[in-house]
DRENGUDO-894441 format. One record per residue (C-alpha): residue number from 0; residue in one letter; x, y, z. Coordinates in steps of 0.5 Angstrom, whole numbers, padded with zeros to 4 digits. Example, Ala and Ser with C-alpha at 12.3 -4.5 7.8 and 13.67 -1.06 7.14 Angstrom:
BEGIN
<atom><gupa>0</gupa><torvex>a</torvex><px>0025</px><py>-0009</py><pz>0016</pz></atom>
<atom><gupa>1</gupa><torvex>s</torvex><px>0027</px><py>-0002</py><pz>0014</pz></atom>
! end
This chain:
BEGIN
<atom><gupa>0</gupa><torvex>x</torvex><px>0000</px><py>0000</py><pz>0000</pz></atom>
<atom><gupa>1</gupa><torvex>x</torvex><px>0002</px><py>0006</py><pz>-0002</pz></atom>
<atom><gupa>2</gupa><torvex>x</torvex><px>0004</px><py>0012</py><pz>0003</pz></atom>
<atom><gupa>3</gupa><torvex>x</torvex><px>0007</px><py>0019</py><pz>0003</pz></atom>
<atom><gupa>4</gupa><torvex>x</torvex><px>0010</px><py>0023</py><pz>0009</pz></atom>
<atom><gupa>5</gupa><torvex>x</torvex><px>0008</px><py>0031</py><pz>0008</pz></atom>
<atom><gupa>6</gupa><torvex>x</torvex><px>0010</px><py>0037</py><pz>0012</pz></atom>
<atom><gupa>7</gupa><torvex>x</torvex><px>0006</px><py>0041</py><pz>0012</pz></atom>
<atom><gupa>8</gupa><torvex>x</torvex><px>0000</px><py>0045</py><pz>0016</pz></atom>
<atom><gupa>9</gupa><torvex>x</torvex><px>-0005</px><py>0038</py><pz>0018</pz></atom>
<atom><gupa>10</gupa><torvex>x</torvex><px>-0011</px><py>0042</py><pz>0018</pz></atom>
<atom><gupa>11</gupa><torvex>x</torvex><px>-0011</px><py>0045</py><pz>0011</pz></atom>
<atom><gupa>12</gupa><torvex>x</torvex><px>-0007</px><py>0037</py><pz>0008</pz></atom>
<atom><gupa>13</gupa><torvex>x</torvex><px>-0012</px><py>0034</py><pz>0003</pz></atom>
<atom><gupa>14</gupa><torvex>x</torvex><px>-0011</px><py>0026</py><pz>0005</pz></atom>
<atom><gupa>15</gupa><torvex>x</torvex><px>-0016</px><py>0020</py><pz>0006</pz></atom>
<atom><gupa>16</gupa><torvex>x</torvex><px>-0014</px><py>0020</py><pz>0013</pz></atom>
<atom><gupa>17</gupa><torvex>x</torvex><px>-0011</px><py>0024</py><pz>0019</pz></atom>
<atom><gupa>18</gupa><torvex>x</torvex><px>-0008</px><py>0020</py><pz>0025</pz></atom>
<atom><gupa>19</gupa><torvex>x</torvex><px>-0006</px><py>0024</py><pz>0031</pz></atom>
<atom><gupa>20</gupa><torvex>x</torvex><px>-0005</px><py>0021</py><pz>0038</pz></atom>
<atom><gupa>21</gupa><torvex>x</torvex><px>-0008</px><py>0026</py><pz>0042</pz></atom>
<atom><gupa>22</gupa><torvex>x</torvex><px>-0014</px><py>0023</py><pz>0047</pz></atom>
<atom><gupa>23</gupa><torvex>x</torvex><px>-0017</px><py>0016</py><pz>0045</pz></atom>
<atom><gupa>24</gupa><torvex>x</torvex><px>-0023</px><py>0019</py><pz>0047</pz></atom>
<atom><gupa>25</gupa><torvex>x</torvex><px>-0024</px><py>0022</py><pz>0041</pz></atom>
<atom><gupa>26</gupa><torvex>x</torvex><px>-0025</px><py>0029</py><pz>0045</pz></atom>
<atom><gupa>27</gupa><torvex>x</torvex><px>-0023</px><py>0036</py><pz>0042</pz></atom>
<atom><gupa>28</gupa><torvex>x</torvex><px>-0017</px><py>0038</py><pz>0045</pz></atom>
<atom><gupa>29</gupa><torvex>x</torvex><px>-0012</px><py>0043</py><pz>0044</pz></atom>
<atom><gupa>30</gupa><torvex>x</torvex><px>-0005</px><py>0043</py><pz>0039</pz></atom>
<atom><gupa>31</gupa><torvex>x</torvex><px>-0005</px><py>0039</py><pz>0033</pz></atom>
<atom><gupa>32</gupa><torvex>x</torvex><px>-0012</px><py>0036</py><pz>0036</pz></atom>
<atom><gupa>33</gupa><torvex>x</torvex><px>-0016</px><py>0042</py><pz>0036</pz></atom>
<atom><gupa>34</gupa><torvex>x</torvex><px>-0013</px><py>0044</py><pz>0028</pz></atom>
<atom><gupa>35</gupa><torvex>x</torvex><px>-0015</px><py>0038</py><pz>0026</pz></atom>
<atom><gupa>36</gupa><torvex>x</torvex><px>-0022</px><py>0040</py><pz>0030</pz></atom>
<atom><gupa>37</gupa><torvex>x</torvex><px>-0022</px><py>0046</py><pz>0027</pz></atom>
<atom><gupa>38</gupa><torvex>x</torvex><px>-0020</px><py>0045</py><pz>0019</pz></atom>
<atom><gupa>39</gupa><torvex>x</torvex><px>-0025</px><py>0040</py><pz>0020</pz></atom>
<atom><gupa>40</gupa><torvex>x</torvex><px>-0031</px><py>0043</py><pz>0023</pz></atom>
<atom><gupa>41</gupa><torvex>x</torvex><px>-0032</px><py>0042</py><pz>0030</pz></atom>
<atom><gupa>42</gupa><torvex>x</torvex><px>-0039</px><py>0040</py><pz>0028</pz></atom>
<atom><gupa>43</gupa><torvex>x</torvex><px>-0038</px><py>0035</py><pz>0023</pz></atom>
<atom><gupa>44</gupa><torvex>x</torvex><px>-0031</px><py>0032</py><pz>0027</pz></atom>
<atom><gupa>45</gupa><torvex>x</torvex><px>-0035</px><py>0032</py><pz>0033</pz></atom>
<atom><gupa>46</gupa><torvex>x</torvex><px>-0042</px><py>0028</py><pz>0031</pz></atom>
<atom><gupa>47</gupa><torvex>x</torvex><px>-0036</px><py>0023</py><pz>0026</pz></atom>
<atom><gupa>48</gupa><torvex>x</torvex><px>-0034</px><py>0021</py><pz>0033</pz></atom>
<atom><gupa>49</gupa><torvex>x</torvex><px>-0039</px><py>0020</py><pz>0037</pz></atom>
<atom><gupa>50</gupa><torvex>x</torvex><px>-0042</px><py>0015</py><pz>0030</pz></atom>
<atom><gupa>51</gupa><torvex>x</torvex><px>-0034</px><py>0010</py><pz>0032</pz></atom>
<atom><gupa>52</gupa><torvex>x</torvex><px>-0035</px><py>0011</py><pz>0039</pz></atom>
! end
C-alpha cells in the first residue's frame, strides 16, 4: 500500500486519513488535535466521532 510522508499545516492536507494520537476519547483537545477539529469543523468532527465511538 502506498503511502506519503507530507510536512505541511495538517489541517489544511487534503488526505484520505489523518492520524493523531492525542486522547483515545475522541475529544476535542488542543495543539494538532483542535487544528485537526478546526479544519475539519467542529461539528462535523464531533458528530463523526461519537458515529465510531
Amino acid at each position: 500500500m502506498p503511502f506519503s510522508i507530507v510536512r505541511d499545516d495538517i489541517a489544511r492536507v487534503s488526505a484520505d486519513v489523518l492520524v493523531n494520537a492525542a486522547n483515545e476519547r475522541l475529544m476535542e483537545g488542543g495543539g494538532v488535535c483542535g487544528a485537526i477539529f478546526a479544519g475539519a469543523g467542529r461539528d462535523r468532527m464531533s458528530e463523526a466521532c461519537a458515529r465510531i465511538g
